[in-house]
C-alpha positions as CSV (number, residue, x, y, z in Angstrom):
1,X,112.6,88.3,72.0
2,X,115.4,90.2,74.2
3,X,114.0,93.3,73.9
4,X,110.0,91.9,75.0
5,X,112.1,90.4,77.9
6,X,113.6,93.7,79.0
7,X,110.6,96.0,78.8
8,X,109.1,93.2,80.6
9,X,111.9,93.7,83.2
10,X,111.4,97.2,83.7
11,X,107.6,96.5,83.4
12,X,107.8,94.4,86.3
13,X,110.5,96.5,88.5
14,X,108.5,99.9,88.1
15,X,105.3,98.0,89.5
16,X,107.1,96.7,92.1
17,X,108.9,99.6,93.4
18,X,105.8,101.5,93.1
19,X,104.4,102.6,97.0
20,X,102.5,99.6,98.2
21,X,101.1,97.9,101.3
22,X,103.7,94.9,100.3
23,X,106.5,97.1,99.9
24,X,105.6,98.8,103.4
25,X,105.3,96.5,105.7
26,X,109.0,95.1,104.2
27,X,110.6,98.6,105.0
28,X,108.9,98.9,108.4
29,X,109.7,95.0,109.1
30,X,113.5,95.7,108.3
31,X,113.6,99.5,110.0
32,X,112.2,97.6,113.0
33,X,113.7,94.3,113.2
34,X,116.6,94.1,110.9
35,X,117.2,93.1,107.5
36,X,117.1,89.5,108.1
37,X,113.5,90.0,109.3
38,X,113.0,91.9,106.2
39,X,114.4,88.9,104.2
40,X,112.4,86.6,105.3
41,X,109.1,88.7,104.9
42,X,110.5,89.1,101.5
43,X,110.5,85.6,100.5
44,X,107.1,84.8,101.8
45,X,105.6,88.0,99.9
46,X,107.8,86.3,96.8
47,X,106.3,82.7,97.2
48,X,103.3,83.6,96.6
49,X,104.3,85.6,93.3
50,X,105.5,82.1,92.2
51,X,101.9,80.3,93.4
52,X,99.9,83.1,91.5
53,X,101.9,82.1,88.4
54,X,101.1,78.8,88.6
55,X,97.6,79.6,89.2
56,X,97.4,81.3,85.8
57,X,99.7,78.5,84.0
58,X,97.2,75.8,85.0
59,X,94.3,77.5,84.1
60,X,92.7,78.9,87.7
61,X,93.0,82.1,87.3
62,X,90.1,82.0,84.5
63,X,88.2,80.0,86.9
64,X,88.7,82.7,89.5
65,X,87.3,85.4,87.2
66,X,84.2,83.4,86.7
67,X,83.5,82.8,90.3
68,X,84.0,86.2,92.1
69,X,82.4,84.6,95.3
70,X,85.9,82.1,95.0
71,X,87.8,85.7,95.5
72,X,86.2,87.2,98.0
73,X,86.2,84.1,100.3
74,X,90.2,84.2,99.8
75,X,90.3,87.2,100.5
76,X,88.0,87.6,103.6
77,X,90.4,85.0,105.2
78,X,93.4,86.3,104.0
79,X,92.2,90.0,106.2
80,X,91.1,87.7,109.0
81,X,94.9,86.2,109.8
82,X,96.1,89.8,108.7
83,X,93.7,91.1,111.4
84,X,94.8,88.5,114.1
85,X,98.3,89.9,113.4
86,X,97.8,93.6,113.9
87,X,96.1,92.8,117.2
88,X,99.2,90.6,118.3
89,X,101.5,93.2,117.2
90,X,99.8,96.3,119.1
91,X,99.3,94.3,122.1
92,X,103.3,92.8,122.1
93,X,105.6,95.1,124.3
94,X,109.2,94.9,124.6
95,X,110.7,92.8,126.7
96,X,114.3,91.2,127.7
97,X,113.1,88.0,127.2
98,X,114.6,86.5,123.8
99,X,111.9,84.7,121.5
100,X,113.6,81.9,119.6
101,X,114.9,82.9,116.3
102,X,113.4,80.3,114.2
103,X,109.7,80.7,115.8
104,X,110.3,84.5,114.5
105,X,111.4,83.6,111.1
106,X,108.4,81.2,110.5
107,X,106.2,83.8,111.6
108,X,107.3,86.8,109.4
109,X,107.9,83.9,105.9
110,X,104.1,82.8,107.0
111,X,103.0,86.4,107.3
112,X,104.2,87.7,103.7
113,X,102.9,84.4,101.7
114,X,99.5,85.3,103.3
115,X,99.3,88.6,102.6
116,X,100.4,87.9,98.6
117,X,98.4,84.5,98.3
118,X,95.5,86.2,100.1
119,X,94.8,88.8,97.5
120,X,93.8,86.7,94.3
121,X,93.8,89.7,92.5
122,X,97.3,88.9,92.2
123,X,96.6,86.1,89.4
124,X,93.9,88.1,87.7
125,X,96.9,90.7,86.9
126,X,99.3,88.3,85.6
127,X,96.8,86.8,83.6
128,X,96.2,90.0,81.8
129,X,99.5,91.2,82.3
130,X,101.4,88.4,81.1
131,X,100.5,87.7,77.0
132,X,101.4,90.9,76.3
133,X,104.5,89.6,76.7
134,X,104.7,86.7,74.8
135,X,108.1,86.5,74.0
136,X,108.3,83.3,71.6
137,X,106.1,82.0,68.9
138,X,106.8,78.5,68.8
139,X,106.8,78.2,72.6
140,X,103.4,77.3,74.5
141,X,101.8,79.9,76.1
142,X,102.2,78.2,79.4
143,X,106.5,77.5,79.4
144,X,106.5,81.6,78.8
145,X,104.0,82.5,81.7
146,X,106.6,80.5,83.6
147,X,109.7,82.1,82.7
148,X,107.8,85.9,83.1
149,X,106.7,84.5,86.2
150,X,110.0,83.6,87.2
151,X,111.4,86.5,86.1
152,X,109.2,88.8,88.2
153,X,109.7,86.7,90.8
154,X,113.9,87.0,90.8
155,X,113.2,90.8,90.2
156,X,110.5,91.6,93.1
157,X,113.1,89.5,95.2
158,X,115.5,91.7,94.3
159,X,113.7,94.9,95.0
160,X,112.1,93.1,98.7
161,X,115.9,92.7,99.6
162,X,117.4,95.6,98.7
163,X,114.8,97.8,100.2
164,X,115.3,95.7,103.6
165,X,119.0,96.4,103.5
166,X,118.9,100.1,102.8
167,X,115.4,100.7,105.5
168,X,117.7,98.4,107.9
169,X,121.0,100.7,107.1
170,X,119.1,104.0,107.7
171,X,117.7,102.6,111.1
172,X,120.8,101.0,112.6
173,X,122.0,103.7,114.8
174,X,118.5,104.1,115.9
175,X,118.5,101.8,118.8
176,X,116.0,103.7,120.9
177,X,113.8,104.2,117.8
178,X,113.4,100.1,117.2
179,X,112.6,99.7,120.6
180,X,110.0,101.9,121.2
181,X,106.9,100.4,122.0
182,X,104.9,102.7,119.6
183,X,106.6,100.9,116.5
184,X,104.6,98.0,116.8
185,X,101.4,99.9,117.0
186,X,102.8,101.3,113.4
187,X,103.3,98.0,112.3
188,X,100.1,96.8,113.4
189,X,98.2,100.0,111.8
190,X,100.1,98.7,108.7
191,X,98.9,95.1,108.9
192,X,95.3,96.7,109.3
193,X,95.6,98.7,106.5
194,X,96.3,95.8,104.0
195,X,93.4,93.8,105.5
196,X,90.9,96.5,104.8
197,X,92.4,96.8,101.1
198,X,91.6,93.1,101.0
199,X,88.3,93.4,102.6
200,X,87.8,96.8,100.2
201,X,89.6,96.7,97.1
């Protein structure tokens, strides 16, 4: 049982600190705006790790596999809002005028839980990923998809923040560099690049 749990561990941290679009746009959120930023893209790119599991728990995920027009619908919309963004973001300059901190913190949380709950291919992984990892044999099926779920959940957490801290830390004396109006054209050439993996996979 312990040692299906750790190579599920280590499973689940090499995938997540593998170079991805999710992974990206959290270092470039944090080198531009901060850690905090970064933590609270973090959580909404972790939400929907915890709504994909329960997705596969109850059964959906099947249902998604069977109705490939269900999955391209999500993710159509998904590229739509991520396409809204990078437009937003090119066209935003800086300015002395302070937005209000909790309008920017609903933004960025919103932001990540679209761009994990928009890709549906999400749940079709765990749901092949996960029972090889069955760590129990008298447990149901569905209490041990939670507790992987929850488990890559703590760990991608744990990879989101610690990769905001340290982009944030190499950044900080770089002032001029987070102002510059040509880092939100990077972050909106990021945004774009997710929605065309959505629209392309």
């Amino acid at each position: 049982m312990l040692n299906t749990l750790l190579l599920f561990i280590f499973s689940s941290f090499v995938l997540t600190i593998s170079p991805g679009p999710d992974l990206l746009f959290v270092l470039s959120t944090s080198m531009q705006k901060g850690w905090k930023s970064g933590f609270r893209l973090s959580l909404g790119l972790t939400t929907g790790i915890l709504i994909h599991t329960l997705i596969v728990v109850l059964g959906v995920g099947s249902v998604l596999a069977l109705y490939p027009n269900i999955l391209r619908l999500i993710e159509l919309l998904g590229a739509s809002f991520l396409i809204y963004l990078a437009i937003q973001s090119w066209r935003t300059k800086h300015t002395i005028i302070v937005q209000p901190k909790k309008k920017v913190s609903q933004n960025l949380y919103i932001t990540g839980f679209v761009m994990n709950i928009s890709n549906p291919k999400v749940s079709l992984f765990f749901l092949s990923f996960f029972p090889g990892f069955l760590f129990h044999e008298s447990w149901s099926n569905a209490i041990q998809f939670l507790i992987l779920g929850g488990i890559f959940y703590v760990q991608a957490l744990f990879v989101f923040f610690s990769f905001s801290i340290l982009a944030h830390r190499l950044t900080n004396k770089l002032q001029s560099f987070k102002q510059d109006d040509r880092w939100n054209k990077v972050q909106a050439l990021i945004l774009l690049i997710i929605s065309l993996i959505l629209i392309y996979p």
